[in-house]
FIVEXMI-122607 format. One record per residue (C-alpha): residue number from 1; y, x, z. Coordinates in Angstrom, 1 decimal, padded with zeros to 4 digits. Last residue first. Layout:
BEGIN
ATOM resi     yy     xx     zz
ATOM  NUM      Y      X      Z
...
! end
This chain:
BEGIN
ATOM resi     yy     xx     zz
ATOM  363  005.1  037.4  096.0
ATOM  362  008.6  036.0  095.8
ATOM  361  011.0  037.0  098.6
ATOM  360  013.3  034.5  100.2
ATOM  359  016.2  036.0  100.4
ATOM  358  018.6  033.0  099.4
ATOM  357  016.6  030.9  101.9
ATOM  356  017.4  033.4  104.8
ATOM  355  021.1  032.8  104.7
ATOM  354  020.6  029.1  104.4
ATOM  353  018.3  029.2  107.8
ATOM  352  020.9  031.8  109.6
ATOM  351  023.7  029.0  108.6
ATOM  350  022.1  026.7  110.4
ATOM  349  021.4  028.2  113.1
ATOM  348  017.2  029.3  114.1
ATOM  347  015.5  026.7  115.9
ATOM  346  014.1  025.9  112.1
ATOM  345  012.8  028.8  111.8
ATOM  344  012.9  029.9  108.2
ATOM  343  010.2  032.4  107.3
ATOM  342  008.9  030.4  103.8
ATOM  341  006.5  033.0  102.2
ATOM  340  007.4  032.2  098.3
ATOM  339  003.9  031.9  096.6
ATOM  338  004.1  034.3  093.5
ATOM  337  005.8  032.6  090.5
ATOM  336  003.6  031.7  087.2
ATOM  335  005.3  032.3  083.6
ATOM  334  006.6  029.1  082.3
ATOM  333  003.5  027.8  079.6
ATOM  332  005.6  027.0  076.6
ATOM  331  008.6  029.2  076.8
ATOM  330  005.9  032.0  077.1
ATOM  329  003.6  030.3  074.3
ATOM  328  006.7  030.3  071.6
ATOM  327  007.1  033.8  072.8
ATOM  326  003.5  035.1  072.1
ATOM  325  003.5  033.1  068.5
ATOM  324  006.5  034.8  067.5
ATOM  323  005.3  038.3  068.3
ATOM  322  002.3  037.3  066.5
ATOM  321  004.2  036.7  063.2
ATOM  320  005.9  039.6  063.8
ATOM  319  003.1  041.7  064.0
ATOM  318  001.0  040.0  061.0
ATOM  317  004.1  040.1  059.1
ATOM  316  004.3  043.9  059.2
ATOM  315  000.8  044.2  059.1
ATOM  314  000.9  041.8  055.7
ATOM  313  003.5  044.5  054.6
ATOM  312  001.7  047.6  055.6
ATOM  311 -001.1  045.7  053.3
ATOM  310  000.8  044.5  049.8
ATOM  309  002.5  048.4  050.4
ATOM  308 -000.8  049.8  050.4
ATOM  307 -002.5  047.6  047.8
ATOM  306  000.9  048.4  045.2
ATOM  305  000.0  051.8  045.7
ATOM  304 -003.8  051.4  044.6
ATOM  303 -002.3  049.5  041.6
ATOM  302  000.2  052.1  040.3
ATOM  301 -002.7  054.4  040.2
ATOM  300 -004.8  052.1  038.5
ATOM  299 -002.7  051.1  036.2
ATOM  298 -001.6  055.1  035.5
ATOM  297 -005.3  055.5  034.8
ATOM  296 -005.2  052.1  032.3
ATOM  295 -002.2  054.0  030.4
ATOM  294 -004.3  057.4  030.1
ATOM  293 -007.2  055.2  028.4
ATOM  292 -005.2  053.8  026.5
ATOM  291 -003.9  056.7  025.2
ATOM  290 -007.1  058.4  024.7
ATOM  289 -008.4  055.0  022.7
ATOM  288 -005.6  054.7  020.1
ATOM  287 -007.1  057.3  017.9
ATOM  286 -010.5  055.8  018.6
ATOM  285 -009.1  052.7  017.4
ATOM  284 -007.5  054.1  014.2
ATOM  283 -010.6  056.1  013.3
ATOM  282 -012.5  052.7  013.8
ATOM  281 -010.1  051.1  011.4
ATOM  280 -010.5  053.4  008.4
ATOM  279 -014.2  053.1  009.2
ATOM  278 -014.2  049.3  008.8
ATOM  277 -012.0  049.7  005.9
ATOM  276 -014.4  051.7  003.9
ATOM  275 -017.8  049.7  005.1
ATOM  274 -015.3  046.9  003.8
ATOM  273 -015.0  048.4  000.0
ATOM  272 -018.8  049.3  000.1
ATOM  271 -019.5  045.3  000.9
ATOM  270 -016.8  044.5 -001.7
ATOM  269 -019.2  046.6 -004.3
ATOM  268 -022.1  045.5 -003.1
ATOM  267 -021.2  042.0 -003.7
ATOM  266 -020.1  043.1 -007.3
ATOM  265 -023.2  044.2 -008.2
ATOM  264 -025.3  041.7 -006.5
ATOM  263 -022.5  039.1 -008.8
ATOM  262 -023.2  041.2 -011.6
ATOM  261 -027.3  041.3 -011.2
ATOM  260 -027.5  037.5 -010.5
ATOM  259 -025.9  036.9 -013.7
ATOM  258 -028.3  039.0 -015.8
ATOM  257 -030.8  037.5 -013.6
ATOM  256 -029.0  033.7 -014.6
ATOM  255 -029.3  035.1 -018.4
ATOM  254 -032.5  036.3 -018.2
ATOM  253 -034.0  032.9 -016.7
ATOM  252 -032.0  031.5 -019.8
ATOM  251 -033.6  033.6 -022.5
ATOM  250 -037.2  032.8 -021.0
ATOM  249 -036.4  029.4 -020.9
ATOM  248 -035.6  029.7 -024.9
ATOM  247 -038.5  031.6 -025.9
ATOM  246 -040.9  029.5 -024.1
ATOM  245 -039.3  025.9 -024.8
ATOM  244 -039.9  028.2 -028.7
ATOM  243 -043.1  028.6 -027.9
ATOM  242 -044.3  025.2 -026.9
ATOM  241 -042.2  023.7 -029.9
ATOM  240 -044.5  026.4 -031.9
ATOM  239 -047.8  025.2 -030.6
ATOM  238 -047.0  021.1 -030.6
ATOM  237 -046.2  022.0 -034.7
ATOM  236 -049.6  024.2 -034.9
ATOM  235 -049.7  027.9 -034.7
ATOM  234 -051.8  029.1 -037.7
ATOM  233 -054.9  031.0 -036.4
ATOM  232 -057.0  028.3 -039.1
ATOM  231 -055.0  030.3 -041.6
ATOM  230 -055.5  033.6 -040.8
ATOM  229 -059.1  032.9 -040.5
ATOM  228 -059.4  031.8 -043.7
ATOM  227 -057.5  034.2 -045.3
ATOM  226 -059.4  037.0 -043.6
ATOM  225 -062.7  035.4 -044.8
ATOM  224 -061.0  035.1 -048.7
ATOM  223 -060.3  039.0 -048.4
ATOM  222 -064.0  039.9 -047.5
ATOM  221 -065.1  040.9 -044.0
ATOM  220 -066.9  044.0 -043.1
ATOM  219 -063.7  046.1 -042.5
ATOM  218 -062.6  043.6 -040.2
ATOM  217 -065.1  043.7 -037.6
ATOM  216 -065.2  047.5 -038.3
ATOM  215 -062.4  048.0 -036.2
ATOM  214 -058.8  049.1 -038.3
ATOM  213 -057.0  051.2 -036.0
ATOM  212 -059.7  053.9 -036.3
ATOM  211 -063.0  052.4 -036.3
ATOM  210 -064.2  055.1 -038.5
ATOM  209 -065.8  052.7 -041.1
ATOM  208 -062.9  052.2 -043.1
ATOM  207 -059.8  054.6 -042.1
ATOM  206 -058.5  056.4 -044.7
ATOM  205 -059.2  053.7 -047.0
ATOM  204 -056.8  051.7 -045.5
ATOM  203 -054.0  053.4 -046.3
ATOM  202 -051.3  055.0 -043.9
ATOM  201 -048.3  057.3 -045.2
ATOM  200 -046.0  054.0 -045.3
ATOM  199 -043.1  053.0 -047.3
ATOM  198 -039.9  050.9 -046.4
ATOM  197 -037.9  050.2 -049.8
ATOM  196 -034.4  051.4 -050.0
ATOM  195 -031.5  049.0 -050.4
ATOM  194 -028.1  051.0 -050.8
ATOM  193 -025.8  047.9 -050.5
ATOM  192 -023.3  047.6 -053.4
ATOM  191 -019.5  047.7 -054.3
ATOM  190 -017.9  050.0 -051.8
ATOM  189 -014.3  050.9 -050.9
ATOM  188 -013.3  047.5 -052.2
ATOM  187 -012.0  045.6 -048.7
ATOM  186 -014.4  043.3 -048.3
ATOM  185 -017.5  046.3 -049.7
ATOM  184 -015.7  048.3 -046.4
ATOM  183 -015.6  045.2 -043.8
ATOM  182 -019.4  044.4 -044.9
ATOM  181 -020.6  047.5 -044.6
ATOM  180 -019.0  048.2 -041.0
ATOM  179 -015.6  050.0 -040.8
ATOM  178 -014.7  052.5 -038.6
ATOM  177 -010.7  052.1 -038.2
ATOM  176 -008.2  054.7 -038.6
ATOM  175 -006.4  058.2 -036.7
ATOM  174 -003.4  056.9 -038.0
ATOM  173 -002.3  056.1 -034.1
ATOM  172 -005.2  053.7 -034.0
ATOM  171 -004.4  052.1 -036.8
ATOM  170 -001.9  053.2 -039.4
ATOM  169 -005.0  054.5 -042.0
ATOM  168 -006.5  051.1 -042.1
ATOM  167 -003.2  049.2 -042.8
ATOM  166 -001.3  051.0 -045.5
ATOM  165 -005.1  051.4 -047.6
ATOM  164 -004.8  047.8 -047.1
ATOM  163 -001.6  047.1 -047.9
ATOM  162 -002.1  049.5 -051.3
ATOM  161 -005.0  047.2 -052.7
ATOM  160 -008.4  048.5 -053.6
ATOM  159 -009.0  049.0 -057.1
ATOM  158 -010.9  052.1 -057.3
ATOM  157 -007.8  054.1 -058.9
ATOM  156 -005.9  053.1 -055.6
ATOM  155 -008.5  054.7 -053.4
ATOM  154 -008.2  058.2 -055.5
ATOM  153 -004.7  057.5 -055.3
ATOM  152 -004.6  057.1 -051.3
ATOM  151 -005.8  060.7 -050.9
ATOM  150 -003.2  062.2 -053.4
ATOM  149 -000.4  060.3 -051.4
ATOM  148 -002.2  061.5 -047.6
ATOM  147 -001.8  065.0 -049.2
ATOM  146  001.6  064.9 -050.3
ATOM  145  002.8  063.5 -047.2
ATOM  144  000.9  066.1 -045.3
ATOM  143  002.2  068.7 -047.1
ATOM  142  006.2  067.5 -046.2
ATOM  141  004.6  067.6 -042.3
ATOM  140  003.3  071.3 -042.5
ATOM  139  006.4  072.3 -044.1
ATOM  138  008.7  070.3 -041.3
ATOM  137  006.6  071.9 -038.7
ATOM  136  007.4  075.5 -040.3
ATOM  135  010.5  075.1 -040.1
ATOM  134  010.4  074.1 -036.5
ATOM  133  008.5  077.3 -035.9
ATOM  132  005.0  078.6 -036.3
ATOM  131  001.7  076.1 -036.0
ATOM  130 -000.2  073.6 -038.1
ATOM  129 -003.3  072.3 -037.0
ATOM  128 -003.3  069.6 -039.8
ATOM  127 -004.6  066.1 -040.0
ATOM  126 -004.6  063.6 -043.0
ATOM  125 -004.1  059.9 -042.1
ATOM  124 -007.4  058.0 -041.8
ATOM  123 -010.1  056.3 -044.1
ATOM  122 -013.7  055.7 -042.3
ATOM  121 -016.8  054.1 -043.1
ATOM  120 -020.1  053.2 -041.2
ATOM  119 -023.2  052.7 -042.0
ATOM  118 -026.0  050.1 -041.0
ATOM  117 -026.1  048.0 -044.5
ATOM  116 -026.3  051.7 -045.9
ATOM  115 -024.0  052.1 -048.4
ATOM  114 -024.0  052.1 -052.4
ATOM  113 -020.7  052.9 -054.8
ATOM  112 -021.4  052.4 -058.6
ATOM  111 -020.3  048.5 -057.9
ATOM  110 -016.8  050.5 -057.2
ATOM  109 -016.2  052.0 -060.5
ATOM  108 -017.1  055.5 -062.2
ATOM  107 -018.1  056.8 -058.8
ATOM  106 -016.2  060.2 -059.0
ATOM  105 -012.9  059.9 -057.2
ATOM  104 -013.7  057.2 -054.8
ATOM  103 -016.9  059.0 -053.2
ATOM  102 -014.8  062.4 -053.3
ATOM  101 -012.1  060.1 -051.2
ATOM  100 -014.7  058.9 -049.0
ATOM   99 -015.9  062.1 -047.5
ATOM   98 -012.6  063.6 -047.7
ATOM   97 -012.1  061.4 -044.2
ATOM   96 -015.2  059.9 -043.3
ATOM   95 -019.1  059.1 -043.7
ATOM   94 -021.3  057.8 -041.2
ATOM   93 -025.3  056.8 -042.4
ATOM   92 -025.6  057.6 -046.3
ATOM   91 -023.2  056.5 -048.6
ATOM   90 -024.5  056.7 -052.1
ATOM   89 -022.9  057.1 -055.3
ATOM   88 -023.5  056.8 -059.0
ATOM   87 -022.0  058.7 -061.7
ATOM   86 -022.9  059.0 -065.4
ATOM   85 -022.2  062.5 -066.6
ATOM   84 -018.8  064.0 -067.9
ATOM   83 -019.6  067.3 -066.0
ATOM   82 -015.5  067.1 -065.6
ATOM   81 -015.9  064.6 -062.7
ATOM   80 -018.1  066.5 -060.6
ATOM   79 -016.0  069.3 -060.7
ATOM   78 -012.4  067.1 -059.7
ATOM   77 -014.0  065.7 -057.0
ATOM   76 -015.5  069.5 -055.6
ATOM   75 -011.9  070.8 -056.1
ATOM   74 -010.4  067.6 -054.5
ATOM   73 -013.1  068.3 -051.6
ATOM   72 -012.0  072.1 -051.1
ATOM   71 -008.5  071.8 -050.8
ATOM   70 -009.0  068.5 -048.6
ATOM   69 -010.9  070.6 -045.8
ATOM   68 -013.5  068.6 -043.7
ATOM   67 -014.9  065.0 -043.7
ATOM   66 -017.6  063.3 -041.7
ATOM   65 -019.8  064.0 -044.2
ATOM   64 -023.4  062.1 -045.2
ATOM   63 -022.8  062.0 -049.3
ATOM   62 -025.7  061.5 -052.1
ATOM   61 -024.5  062.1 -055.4
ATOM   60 -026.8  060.6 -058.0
ATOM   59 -026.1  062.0 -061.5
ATOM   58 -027.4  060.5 -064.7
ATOM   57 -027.0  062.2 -068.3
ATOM   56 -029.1  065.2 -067.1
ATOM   55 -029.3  068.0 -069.5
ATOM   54 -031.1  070.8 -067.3
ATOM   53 -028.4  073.0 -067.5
ATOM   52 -025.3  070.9 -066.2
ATOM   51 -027.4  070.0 -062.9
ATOM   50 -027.7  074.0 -062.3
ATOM   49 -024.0  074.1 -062.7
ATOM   48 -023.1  071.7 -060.5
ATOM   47 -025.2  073.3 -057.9
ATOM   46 -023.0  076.6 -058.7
ATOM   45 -019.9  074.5 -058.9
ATOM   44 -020.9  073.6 -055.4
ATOM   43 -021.0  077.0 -054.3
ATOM   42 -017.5  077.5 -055.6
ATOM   41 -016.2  074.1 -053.9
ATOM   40 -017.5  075.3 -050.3
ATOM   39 -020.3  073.1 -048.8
ATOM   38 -022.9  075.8 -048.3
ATOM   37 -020.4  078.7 -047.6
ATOM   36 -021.0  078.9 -043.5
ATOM   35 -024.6  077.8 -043.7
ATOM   34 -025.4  080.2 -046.4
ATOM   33 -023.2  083.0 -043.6
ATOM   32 -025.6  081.4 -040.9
ATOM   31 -025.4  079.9 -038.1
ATOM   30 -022.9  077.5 -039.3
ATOM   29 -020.1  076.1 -036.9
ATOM   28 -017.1  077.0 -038.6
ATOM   27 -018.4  075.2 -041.6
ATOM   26 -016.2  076.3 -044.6
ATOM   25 -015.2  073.5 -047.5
ATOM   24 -016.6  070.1 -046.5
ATOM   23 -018.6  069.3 -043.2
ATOM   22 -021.8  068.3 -043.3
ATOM   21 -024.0  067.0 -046.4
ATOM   20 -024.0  066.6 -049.8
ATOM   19 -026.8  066.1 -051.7
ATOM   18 -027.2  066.2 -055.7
ATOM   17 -030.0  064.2 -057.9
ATOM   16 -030.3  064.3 -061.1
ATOM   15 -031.6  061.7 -064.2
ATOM   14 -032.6  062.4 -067.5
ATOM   13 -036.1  062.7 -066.2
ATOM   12 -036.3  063.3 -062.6
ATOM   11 -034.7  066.1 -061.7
ATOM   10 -034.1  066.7 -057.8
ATOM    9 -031.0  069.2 -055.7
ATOM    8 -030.8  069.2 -052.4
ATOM    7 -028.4  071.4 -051.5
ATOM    6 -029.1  074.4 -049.1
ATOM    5 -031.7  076.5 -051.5
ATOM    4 -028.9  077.6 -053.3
ATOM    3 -029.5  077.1 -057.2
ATOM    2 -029.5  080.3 -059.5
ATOM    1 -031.0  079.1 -062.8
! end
């Protein structure tokens, strides 16, 4: 039996397990040439093979593959389909693209189809990196066509509805939706949830008497003692009404820091905004500042100046003002007259006395 040691491959009974994960067809980012070929449809036919020998009626197919080559997965479809063994399906975590259409194509109806309740499911428009000429476009773009019709028929032959597959694989530019669980078992991509139970590596007995986890005060006690206790530790009604005001004022004092938090936030934010515009203005006011500075030189320049001529002016005024003053005073006060030395003799003539009155002389 030659079975690649990069699929997981189990037996249990009449039933077989298969894996397949990573991209479809050739992985250009293997590190290895195994890597590279793991998940091409000739080294699947090899797994399928192996499956094929050991009888199996049942086949599990887990998928986790965000898609790859179409060539490849409609080859890989198509192989698991001809080993005319019972099919179920699981989704597990993200799966996409040919990833879905080999999960269509072989689950023998959709409640044969299980998915994580966390996962996530995506149908989109097939994608090509095409280059050449415009003839060459047009090629790439008839393929496409075909491609995206061969995809939807595997979706069609699961039941779900045409407008649907329409819809999910227009949106976002055809690049499509992730769907939750509940969106992709709505629409009738999936039928079940994968339900898994949750198991632990820890037993008790590993631990009794080592006072590891489990302390000794417990180990020593019988199952109807534990009971007991667990029962009297029940919270009462008055307990649990206490909790929950807890619970709930706890929630709201988050809330208002929560609140708190967005408007610090966004005060920070204006305060950053006006630090910003404070400098922007500061740059503008020391820009201004040399020129004001000259202008309040040429002020004080022009001022001095305006001081001289405010003082030869006052002078002026000053001068004739006193000059005013001085004459008003000499029309006031008549200058004084030197005595006038009266020589007239009276024996002199008459005519001698007038004579010498006109030359009198003023001292």
């Amino acid at each position: 039996m030659n079975v690649t040691p990069f699929l997981n491959i189990a037996s249990k009974g009449s039933k077989s397990v298969i894996e397949i994960s990573g991209d479809i067809g050739y992985n250009e980012y293997a590190d290895s040439y195994e890597q590279y070929i793991e998940n091409t449809d000739k080294n699947i036919a090899i797994e399928l093979q192996a499956i094929k020998d050991l009888k199996a009626t049942d086949l599990d197919v887990v998928l986790s593959s965000l898609g790859g080559d179409m060539m490849h997965g409609f080859n890989i479809a198509s192989q698991i389909k001809h080993l005319g063994i019972k099919t179920n399906v699981y989704l597990r975590g993200a799966n996409a693209s040919m990833s879905t259409v080999i999960a269509s194509e072989i689950a023998i109806s959709v409640d044969n189809i299980h998915m994580d309740n966390n996962g996530l499911y995506l149908i989109h428009k097939p994608m090509s990196g095409a280059m050449g000429n415009a003839n060459d476009m047009r090629r790439a773009i008839n393929d496409l066509d075909k491609f995206q019709l061969s995809a939807e028929q595997s979706y069609l032959n699961l039941g779900v509805k045409q407008e649907v597959i329409t819809d999910l694989m227009e949106r976002n530019g055809g690049h499509g939706e992730w769907l939750t669980f509940n969106e992709a078992k709505a629409y009738g991509f999936v039928g079940k949830e994968w339900k898994t139970e949750k198991v632990s590596n820890y037993k008790k007995e590993s631990f009794q008497n080592k006072g590891i986890l489990i302390p000794n005060i417990f180990n020593n006690k019988n199952n109807e003692e534990m009971a007991q206790e667990l029962k009297d530790f029940e919270l009462t009604e008055d307990h649990k009404e206490s909790l929950f005001s807890y619970i709930m004022n706890k929630q709201e004092n988050l809330k208002k820091i929560a609140n708190a938090t967005e408007e610090m936030d966004a005060l920070t934010a204006e305060n950053e905004a006006l630090k910003a515009e404070n400098a922007d203005l500061k740059a503008e006011l020391e820009a201004m500042k040399e020129p004001v500075d000259k202008m309040d030189d040429e002020d004080e320049e022009k001022k001095k100046v305006d001081d001289k001529v405010v003082v030869n002016e006052l002078t002026q005024a000053e001068l004739i003002d006193n000059a005013v003053k001085l004459a008003i005073k000499n029309m006031a006060e008549p200058t004084p007259t030197k005595k006038v030395e009266n020589k007239v003799n009276v024996n002199d003539p008459l005519w001698k006395q007038i004579l010498h009155t006109h030359q009198n002389v003023i001292k």
